[in-house]
Phi, psi and omega in degrees: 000128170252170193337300178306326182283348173293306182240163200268173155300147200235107192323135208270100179128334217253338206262143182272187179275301201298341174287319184285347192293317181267352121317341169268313202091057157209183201284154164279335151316299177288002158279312149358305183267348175299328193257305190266319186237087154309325190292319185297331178256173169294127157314338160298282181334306205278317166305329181285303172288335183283349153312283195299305172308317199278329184294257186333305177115029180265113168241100161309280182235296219228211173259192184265005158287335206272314183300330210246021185236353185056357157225120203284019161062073124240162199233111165291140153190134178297146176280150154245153170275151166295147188245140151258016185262015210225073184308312204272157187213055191288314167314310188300299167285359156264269170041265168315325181257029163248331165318309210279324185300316188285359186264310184302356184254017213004067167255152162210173193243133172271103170261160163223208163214175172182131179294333187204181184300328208287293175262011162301318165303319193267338184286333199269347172301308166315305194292313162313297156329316181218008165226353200030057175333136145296333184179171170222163199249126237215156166200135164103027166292145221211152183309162155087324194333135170260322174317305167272007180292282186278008141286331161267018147292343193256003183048065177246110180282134200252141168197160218217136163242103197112151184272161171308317171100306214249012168085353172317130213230031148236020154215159229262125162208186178214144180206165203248133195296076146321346145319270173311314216283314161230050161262347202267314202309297213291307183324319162329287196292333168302316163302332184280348174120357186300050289221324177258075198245109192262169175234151176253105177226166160327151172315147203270349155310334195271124159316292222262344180284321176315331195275315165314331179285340183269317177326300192312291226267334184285324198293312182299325161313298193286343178244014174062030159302150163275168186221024167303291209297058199221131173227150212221101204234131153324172188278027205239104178299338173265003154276333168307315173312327204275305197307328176275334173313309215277309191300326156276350169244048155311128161295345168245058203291160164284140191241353153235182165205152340102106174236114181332324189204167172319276161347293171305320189285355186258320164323307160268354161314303171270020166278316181291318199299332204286340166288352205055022157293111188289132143303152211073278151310332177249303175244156194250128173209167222203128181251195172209146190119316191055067157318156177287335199267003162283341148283341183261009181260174203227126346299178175295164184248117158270147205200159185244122178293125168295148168250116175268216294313320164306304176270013165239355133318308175290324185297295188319313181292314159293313174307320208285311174290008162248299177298327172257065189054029170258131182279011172267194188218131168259131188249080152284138163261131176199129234286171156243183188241148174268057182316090209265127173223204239283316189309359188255345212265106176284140172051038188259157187286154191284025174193067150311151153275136201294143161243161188234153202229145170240114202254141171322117135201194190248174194216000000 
């Protein structure tokens, strides 16, 4: 008689390690080491019971493909909640596009929420805890992340969309060259004749806003523009807006602008209309995202496209080279385009069709 003929069946979700344990006819130490330390064991022994867990159904965390490959092909990554306060909706589309990567990697993404950092840390605990999560995929990233401090205290492999900020040179991102993206912006609108070119950006605490800012000041630099004109604003169309009145009642006003996100730049869009001012013909203004509402506003919004599909290739591709042990760290730069429509355009029809520009960076 073998094991299995020894006992009746055992409802299936109900079963402990110890059932299955008494269903092989070994210890619960070897199942134990069957599910964590594989290595401890025969490969029979261990092929017999990881049977016996998929025959039962005892699922601790993963599946019985997952107990015998160690690993459970899923990718952690956070949701951001909806703004309606928000033309761009760049998470949700890289989002789809880390889906399509980690599925071409026969992979999949494990989501959460979380309000802050604070419990973004306790939801990837929780997921490890109970799904055996493989790695996680990171956004927003900042000098300091407490997020990546503790997944690599828990030896979770990790990689980030957006840099470290803070020179860390053992993890793994991909980011997209904001910098070049509006230095291509400003130079654009500097070929249109533009000589007064404010930039509208994020608060000067923000990383990736410092960095869209030096572009600004570098393209200005180079064609010998003043850099008076820069107001540092929340992610908020209706601060942009206010930020742009101050800017247009300049003793020098601006006649163009440069803008961080989709967003900032529809803020000012509606400063100029609330002025009677054309965008394009009169004032040149330039977004960042290419957001669906920089093709549907009137004039069109030039605006610089991410390439996520390009970084969620790389995110994916950096986690995968971490479960199979390589000790290097993969880093990409990676440039965006510049999606030129009417609103950046002196004397242009109010629905061009937009042409693309691909603005310098590194890779």
């Amino acid at each position: 008689m073998t094991p299995s003929d020894q006992r009746g069946p055992v409802p299936h979700g109900s079963v402990t390690l110890a059932d299955v344990a008494r269903h092989v006819g070994v210890s619960a130490q070897s199942v134990s080491n069957a599910l964590h330390r594989p290595e401890k064991l025969t490969t029979e022994t261990r092929e017999r019971i990881l049977a016996a867990v998929q025959e039962l159904g005892y699922r601790p965390n993963r599946s019985a493909r997952t107990l015998r490959s160690r690993r459970s092909h899923l990718i952690g990554v956070k949701v951001e909640p909806s703004r309606d306060d928000r033309a761009a909706l760049l998470l949700d589309q890289f989002l789809h596009a880390l889906a399509e990567s980690a599925g071409q990697a026969a992979c999949h993404l494990i989501l959460c929420q979380a309000e802050d950092e604070h419990a973004e840390v306790e939801a990837y605990r929780e997921l490890l805890d109970t799904t055996s999560v493989d790695a996680f995929v990171l956004a927003g990233t900042h000098a300091g992340d407490r997020r990546v401090a503790a997944l690599r205290g828990w030896g979770v492999p990790v990689a980030t969309f957006g840099r470290p900020w803070d020179g860390d040179d053992d993890l793994s991102w991909a980011d997209v060259d904001g910098r070049a993206g509006l230095r291509a912006a400003t130079d654009h609108l500097g070929a249109q004749g533009h000589t007064r070119i404010a930039h509208v950006g994020w608060p000067h605490d923000s990383d990736t806003g410092a960095d869209r800012r030096r572009g600004w000041r570098e393209a200005c630099a180079d064609r010998r523009l003043p850099v008076d004109l820069d107001a540092a604003v929340p992610d908020d169309f209706d601060a942009a807006r206010d930020a742009a009145h101050r800017l247009l009642d300049a003793t020098e006003p601006a006649t163009g602008f440069v803008c961080a996100s989709d967003t900032l730049a529809l803020g000012v869009l509606r400063a100029l209309a609330e002025r009677g001012l054309r965008a394009g013909e009169q004032v040149g203004v330039t977004g960042f995202d290419n957001s669906p509402a920089a093709a549907l506003t009137t004039p069109g919004l030039t605006s610089l496209r991410q390439p996520l599909a390009a970084v969620a290739a790389d995110l994916v591709g950096a986690v995968l080279e971490q479960l199979d042990g390589a000790t290097h760290r993969r880093r990409s730069l990676l440039a965006p385009e510049l999606v030129v429509r009417a609103s950046s355009l002196r004397g242009a029809p109010t629905d061009p069709h937009p042409s693309t520009r691909t603005s310098e960076a590194h890779r």
